[in-house]
One Martini backbone bead per residue (centre of mass of N, CA, C, O) as a GRO file, in nm:
protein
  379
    1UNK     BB    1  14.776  16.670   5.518
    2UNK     BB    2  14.882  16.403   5.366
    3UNK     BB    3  15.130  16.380   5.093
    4UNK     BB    4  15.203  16.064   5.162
    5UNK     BB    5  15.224  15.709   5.211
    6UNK     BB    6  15.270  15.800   5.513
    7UNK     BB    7  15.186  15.682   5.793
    8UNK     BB    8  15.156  15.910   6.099
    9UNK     BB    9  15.104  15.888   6.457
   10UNK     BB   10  14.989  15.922   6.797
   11UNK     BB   11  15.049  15.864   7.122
   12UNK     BB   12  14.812  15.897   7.402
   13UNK     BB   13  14.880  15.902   7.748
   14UNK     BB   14  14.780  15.978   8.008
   15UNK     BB   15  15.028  16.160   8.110
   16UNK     BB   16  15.015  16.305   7.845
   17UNK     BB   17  14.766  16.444   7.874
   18UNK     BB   18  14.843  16.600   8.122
   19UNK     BB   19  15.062  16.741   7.975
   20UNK     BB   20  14.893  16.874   7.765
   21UNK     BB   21  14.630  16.958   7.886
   22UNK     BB   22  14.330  16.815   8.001
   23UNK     BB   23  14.324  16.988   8.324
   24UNK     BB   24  14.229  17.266   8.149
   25UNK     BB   25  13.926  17.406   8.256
   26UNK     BB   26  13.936  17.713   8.108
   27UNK     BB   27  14.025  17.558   7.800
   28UNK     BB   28  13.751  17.404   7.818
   29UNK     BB   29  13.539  17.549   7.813
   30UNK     BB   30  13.597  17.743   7.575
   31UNK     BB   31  13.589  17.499   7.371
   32UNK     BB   32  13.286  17.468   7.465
   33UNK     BB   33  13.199  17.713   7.340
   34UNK     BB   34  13.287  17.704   7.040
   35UNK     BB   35  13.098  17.452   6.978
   36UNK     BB   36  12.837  17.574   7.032
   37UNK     BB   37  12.841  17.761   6.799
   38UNK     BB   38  12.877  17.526   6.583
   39UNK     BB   39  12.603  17.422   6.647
   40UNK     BB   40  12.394  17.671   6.574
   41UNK     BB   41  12.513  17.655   6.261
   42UNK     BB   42  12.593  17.359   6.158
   43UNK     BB   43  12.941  17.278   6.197
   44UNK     BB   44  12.836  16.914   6.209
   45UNK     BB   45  12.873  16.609   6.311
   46UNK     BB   46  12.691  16.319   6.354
   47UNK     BB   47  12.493  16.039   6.430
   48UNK     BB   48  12.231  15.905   6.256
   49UNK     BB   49  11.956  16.066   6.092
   50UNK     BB   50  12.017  16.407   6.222
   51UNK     BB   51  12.333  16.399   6.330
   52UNK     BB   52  12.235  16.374   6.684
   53UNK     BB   53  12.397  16.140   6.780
   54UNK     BB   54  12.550  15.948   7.105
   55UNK     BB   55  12.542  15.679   6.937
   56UNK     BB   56  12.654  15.341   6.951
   57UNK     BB   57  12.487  15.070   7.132
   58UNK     BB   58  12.588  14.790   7.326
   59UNK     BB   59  12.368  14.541   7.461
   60UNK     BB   60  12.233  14.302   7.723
   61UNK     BB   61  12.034  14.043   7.789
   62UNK     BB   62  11.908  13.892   8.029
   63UNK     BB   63  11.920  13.676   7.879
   64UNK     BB   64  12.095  13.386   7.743
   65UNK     BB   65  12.265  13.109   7.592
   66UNK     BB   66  12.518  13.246   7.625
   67UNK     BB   67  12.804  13.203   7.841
   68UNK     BB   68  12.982  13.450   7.742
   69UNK     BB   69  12.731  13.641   7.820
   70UNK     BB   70  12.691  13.872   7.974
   71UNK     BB   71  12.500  14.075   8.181
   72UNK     BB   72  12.296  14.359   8.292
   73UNK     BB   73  12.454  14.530   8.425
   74UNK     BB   74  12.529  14.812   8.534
   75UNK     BB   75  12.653  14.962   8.312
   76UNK     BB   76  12.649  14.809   8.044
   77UNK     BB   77  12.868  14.874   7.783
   78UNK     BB   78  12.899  14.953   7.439
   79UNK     BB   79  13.067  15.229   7.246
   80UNK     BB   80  13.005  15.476   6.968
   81UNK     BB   81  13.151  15.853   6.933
   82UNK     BB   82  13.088  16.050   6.649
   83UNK     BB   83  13.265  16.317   6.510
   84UNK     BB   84  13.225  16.644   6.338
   85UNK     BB   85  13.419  16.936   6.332
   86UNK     BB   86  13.452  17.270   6.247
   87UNK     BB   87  13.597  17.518   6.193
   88UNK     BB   88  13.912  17.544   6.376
   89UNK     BB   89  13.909  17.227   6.399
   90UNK     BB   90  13.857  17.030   6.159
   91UNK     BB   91  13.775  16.759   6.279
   92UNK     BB   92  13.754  16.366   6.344
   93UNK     BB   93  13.618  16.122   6.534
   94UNK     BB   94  13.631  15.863   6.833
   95UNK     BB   95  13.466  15.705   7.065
   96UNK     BB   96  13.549  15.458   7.288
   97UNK     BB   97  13.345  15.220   7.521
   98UNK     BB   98  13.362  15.032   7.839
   99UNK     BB   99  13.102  14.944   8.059
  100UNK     BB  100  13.104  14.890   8.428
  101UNK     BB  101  13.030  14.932   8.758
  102UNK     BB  102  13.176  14.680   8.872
  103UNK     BB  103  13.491  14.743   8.806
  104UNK     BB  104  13.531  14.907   9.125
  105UNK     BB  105  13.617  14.594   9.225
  106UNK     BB  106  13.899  14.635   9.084
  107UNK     BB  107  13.986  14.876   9.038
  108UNK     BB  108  13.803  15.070   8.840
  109UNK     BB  109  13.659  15.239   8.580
  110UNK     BB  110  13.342  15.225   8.505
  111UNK     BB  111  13.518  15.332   8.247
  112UNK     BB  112  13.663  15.309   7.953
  113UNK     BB  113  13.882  15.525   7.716
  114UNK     BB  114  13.906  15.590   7.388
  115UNK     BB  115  14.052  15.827   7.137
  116UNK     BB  116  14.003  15.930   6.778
  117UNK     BB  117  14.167  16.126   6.538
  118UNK     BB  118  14.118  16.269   6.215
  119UNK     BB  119  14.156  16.315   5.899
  120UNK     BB  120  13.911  16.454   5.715
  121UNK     BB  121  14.003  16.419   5.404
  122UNK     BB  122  14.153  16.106   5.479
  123UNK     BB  123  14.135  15.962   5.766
  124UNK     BB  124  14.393  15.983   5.893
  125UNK     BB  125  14.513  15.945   6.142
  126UNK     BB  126  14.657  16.135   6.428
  127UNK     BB  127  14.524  16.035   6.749
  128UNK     BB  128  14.550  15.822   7.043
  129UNK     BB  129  14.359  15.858   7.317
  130UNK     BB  130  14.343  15.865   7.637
  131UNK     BB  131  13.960  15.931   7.779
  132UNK     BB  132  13.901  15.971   8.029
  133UNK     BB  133  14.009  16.297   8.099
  134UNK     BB  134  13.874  16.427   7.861
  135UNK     BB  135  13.588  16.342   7.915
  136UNK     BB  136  13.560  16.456   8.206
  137UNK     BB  137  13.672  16.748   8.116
  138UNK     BB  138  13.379  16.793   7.882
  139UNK     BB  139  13.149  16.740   8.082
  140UNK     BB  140  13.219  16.972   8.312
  141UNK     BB  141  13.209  17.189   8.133
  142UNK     BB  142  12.912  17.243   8.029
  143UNK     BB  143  12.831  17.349   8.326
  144UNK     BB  144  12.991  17.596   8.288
  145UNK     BB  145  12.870  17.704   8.012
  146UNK     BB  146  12.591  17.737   8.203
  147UNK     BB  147  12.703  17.933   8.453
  148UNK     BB  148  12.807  18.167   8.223
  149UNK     BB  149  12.471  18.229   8.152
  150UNK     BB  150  12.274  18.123   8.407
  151UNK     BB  151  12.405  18.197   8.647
  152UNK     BB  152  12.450  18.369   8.877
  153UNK     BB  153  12.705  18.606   8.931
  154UNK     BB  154  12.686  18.557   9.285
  155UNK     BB  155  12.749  18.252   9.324
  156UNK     BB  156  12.838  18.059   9.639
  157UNK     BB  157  12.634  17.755   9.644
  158UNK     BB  158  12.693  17.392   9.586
  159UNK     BB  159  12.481  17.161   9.518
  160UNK     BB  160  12.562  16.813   9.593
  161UNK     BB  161  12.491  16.498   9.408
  162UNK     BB  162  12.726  16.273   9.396
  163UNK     BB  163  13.111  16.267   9.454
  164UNK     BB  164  13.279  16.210   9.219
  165UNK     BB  165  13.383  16.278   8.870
  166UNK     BB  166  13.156  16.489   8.791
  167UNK     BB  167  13.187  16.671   9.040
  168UNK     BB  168  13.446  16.765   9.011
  169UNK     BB  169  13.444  16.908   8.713
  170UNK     BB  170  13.156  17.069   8.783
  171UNK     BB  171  13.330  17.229   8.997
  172UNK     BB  172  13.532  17.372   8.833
  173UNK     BB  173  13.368  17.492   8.627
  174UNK     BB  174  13.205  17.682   8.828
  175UNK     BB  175  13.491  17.810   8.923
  176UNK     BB  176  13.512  17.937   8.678
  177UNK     BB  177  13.296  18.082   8.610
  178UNK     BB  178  13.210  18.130   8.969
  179UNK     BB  179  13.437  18.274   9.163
  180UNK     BB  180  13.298  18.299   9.438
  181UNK     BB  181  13.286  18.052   9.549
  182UNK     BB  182  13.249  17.890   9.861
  183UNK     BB  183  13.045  17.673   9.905
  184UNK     BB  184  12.956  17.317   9.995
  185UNK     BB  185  12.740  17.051   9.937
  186UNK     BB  186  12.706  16.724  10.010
  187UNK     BB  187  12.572  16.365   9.901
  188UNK     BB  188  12.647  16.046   9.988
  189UNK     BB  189  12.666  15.726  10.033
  190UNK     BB  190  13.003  15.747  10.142
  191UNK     BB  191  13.280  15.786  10.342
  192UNK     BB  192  13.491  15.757  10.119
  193UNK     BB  193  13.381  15.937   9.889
  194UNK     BB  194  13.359  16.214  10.079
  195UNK     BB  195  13.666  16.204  10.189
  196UNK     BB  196  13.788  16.228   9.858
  197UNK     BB  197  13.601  16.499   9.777
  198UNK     BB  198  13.746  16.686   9.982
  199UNK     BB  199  14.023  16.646   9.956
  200UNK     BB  200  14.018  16.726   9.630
  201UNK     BB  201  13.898  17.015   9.723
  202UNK     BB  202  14.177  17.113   9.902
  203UNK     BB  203  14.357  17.079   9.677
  204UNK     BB  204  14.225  17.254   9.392
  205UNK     BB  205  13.999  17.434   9.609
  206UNK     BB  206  14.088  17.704   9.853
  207UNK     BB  207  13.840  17.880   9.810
  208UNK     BB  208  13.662  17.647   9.971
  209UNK     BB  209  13.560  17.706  10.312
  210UNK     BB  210  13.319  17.525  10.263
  211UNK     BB  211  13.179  17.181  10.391
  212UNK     BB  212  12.902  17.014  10.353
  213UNK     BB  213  12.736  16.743  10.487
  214UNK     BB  214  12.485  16.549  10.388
  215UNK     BB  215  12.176  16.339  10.404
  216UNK     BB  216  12.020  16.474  10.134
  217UNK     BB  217  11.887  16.647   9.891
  218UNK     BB  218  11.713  16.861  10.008
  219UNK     BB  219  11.966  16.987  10.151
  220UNK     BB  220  12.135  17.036   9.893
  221UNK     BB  221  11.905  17.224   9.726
  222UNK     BB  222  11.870  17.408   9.923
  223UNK     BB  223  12.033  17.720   9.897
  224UNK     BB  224  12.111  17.723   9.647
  225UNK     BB  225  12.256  17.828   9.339
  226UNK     BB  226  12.398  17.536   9.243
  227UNK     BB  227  12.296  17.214   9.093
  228UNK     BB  228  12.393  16.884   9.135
  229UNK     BB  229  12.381  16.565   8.959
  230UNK     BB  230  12.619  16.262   8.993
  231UNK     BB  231  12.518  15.986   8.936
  232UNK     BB  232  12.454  15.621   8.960
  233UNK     BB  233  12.198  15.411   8.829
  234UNK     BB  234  11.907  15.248   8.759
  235UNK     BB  235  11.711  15.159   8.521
  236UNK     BB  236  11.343  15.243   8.424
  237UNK     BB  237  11.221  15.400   8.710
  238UNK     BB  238  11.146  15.748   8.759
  239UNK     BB  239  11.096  15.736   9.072
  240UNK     BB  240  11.425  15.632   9.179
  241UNK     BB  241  11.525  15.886   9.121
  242UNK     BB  242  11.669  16.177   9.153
  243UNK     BB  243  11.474  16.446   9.299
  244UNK     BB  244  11.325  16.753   9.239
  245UNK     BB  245  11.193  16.995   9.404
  246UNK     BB  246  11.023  17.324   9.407
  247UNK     BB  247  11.051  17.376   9.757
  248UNK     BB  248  11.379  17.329   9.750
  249UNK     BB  249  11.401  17.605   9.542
  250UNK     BB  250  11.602  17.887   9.466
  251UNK     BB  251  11.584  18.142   9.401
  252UNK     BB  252  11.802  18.158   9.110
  253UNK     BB  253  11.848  17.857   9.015
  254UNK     BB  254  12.063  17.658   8.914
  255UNK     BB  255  12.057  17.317   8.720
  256UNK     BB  256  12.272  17.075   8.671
  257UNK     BB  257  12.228  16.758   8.467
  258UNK     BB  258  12.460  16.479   8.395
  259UNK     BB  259  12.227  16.295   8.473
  260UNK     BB  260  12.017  16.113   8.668
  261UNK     BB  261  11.657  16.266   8.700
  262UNK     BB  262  11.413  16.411   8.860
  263UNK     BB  263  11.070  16.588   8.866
  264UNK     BB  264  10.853  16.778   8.990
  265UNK     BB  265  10.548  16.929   8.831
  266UNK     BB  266  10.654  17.215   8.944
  267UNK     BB  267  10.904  17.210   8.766
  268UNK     BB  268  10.709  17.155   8.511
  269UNK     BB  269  10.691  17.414   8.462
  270UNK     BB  270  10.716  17.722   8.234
  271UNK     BB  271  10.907  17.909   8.489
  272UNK     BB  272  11.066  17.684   8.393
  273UNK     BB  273  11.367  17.667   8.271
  274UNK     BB  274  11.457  17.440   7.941
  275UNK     BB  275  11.747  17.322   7.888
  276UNK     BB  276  11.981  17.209   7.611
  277UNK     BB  277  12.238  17.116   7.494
  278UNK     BB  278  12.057  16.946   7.234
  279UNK     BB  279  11.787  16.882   7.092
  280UNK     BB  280  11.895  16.654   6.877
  281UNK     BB  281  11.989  16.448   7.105
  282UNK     BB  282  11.689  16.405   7.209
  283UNK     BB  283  11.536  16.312   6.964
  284UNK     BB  284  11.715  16.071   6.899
  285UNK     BB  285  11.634  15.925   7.158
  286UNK     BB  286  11.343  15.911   7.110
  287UNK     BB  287  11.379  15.742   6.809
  288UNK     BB  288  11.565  15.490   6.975
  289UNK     BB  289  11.378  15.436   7.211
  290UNK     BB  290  11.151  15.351   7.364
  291UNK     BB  291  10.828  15.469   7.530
  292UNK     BB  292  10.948  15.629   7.764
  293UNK     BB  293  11.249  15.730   7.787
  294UNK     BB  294  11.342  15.778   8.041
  295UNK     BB  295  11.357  15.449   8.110
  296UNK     BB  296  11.650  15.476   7.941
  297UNK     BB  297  11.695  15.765   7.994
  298UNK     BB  298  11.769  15.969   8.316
  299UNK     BB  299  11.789  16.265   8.128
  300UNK     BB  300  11.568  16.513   8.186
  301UNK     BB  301  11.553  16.546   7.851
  302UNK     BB  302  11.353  16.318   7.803
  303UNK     BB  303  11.145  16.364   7.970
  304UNK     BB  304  11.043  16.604   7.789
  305UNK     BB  305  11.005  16.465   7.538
  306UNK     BB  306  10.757  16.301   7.693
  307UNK     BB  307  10.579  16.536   7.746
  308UNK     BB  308  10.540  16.631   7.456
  309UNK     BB  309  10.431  16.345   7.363
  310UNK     BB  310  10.157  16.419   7.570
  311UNK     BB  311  10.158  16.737   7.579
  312UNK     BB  312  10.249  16.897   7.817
  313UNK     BB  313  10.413  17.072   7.671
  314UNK     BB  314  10.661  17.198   7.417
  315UNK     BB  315  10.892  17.287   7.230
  316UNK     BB  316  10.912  17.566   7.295
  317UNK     BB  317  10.989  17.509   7.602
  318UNK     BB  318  11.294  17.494   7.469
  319UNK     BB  319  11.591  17.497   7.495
  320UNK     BB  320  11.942  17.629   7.324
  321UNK     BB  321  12.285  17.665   7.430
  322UNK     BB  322  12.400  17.735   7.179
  323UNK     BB  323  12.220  17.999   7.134
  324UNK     BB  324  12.293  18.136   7.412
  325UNK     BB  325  12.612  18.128   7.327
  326UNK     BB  326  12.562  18.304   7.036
  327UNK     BB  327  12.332  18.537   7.110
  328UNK     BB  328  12.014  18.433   7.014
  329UNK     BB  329  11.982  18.365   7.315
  330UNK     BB  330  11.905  18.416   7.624
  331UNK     BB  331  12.012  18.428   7.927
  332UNK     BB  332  11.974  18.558   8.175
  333UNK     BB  333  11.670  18.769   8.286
  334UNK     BB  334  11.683  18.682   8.631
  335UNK     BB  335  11.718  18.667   8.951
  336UNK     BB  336  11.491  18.431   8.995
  337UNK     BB  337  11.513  18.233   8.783
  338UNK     BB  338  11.473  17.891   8.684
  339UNK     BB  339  11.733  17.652   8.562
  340UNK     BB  340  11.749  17.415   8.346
  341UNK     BB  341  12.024  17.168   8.270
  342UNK     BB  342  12.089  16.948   8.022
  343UNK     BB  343  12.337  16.648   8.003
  344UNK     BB  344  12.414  16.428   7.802
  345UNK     BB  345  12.637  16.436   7.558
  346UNK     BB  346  12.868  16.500   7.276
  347UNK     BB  347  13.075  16.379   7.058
  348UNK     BB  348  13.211  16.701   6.973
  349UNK     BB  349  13.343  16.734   7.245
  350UNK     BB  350  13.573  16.557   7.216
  351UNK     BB  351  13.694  16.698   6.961
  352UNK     BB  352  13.733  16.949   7.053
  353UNK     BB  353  13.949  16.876   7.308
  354UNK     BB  354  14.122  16.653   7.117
  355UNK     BB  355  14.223  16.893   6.954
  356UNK     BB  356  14.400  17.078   7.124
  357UNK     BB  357  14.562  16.855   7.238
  358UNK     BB  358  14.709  16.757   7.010
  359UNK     BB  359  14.826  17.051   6.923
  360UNK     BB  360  14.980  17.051   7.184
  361UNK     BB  361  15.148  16.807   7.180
  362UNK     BB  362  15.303  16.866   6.931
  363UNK     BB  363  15.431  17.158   6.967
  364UNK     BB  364  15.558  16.985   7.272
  365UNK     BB  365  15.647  16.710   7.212
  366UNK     BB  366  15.388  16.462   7.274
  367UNK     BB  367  15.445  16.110   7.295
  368UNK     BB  368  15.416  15.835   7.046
  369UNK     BB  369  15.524  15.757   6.738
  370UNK     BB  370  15.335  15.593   6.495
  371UNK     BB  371  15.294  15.313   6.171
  372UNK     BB  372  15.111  15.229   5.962
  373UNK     BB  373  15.246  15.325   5.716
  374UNK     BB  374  15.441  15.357   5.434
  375UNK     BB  375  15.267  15.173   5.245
  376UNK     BB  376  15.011  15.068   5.099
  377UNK     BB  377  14.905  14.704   5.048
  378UNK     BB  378  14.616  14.833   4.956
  379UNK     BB  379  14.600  15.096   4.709
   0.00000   0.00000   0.00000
């Protein structure tokens, strides 16, 4: 906490951010270990009425009268991701991002991001960082933080639908959980995305021997051991969207999902295990968007919130991934059982990674020192 009426924060630009560790996923798994440890216990804040929302999000109208109001293309959106994390992190953060899969016609990612660190006693900013690859790789950890719970001990095979930036990270975190991992299936949309995605699979995973090109999702998921969809498309209609059957599941797979996707209903029976990231941050999504939620969030876990609004389910039936890494619920308790596990995503993931990275970067002097003022022009 400062002492003095002066304030100076860093500047991590992404360079920066590489320089401090930002792409170390076996400490970034470990500090999402530790952040759901304070999830579990309640030593945190999101926004929200129930303190665990995703965030606000600016969204725009199929049409409007205004001329330089934007089109409601896919992922087109404005977000603000707030949240205090205790226990060793203390500190208070903001990822703030806009969105357009447009983008990517500029050679841009679908998403631009950048985070703010504060000292929660004074507010006073810590440091502004390039969040990019921040974001990217503690939500690649979660799948990780899940593999080490609940994927089988000697995984060897991962079904990957969607060759991404998201499968990328979620696929280095799943070999930091399970080292055995040596094959994976990949199905992509592209060419160009499949032989990118191989590529940087040679370059980072050599352990790694095998890689399957397949051409279905069905064949993704058939006898894989962790199954992950890391796609993006229109949402509205879960239908549409990518769908795991439960004949084509592997007894004892683990299925980490944080992108869209759908189950037909013998996955959504009871022998399936239904984990949540936070059960809390469905709670306020299913209170937040119209039902059924599903329709506006297409990420698994919001689908559970539907059936259980219709009586299919139960709350009972959902489990707390928090929970499993605190030791107060099971992790994995056969060979044969499948679990799904849903990814929203939790802006305390943010605070938790962005704070190691900050004190990476003071220790080893890296950044840029700005200065906010000298003292306060209106104390």
């Amino acid at each position: 906490m400062t002492t003095t009426p002066r304030i100076d924060f860093i500047y991590l630009s992404e360079p920066d951010m590489i320089r401090a560790g930002v792409t170390d996923m076996p400490a970034c798994v470990d500090a999402m270990e530790d952040m759901f440890s304070l999830l579990h216990t309640g030593d945190y804040r999101m926004s929200g009425s129930n303190n665990d929302s995703h965030g606000a999000m600016i969204t725009f109208p199929e049409s409007s009268p205004f001329a330089g109001m934007p089109e409601p293309t896919t992922d087109r959106r404005f977000m603000a991701m707030p949240a205090y994390l205790g226990g060793s992190f203390g500190t208070t953060g903001v990822k703030w991002y806009g969105s357009n899969i447009a983008n990517r016609e500029h050679g841009l990612p679908r998403s631009i991001l950048t985070f703010m660190l504060n000292d929660t006693v004074t507010g006073a900013p810590l440091a502004l960082m390039s969040a990019n690859l921040l974001s990217a790789y503690r939500t690649g950890a979660i799948p990780g933080v899940g593999a080490r719970h609940l994927a089988k001990a000697d995984a060897r095979v991962v079904g990957i639908v969607g060759p991404g930036v998201m499968a990328r990270t979620s696929l280095s975190a799943f070999i930091v959980a399970r080292p055995n991992i040596d094959t994976i299936k990949v199905k992509g949309r592209s060419r160009r995305s499949l032989d990118e995605f191989t590529a940087w699979v040679k370059l980072e995973h050599p352990t790694i021997t095998t890689i399957l090109e397949v051409d279905t999702i069905e064949e993704a998921v058939r006898g894989s051991d962790i199954v992950t969809f890391c796609t993006s498309g229109m949402v509205g209609d879960p239908r549409t969207y990518p769908t795991v059957e439960r004949d084509w599941v592997k007894p004892g797979a683990f299925l980490s999902m944080p992108a869209g996707c759908n189950t037909d209903a013998a996955m959504d029976a009871p022998d399936v295990r239904k984990v949540l990231d936070s059960p809390g941050l469905y709670e306020a999504w299913a209170g937040e968007v119209p039902a059924p939620a599903h329709d506006s969030i297409p990420i698994i876990g919001c689908k559970y919130m539907d059936l259980i609004r219709t009586g299919a389910l139960s709350a009972d039936d959902l489990e707390d991934l928090g929970a499993i890494v605190a030791g107060a619920s099971p992790g994995r308790r056969t060979d044969d059982e499948i679990i799904v596990l849903s990814v929203g995503g939790l802006p305390v993931e943010d605070v938790a990674w962005g704070t190691v990275i900050y004190r990476r970067a003071i220790a080893q002097g890296i950044g840029v020192s700005l200065n906010l003022w000298e003292s306060p022009a209106l104390a």
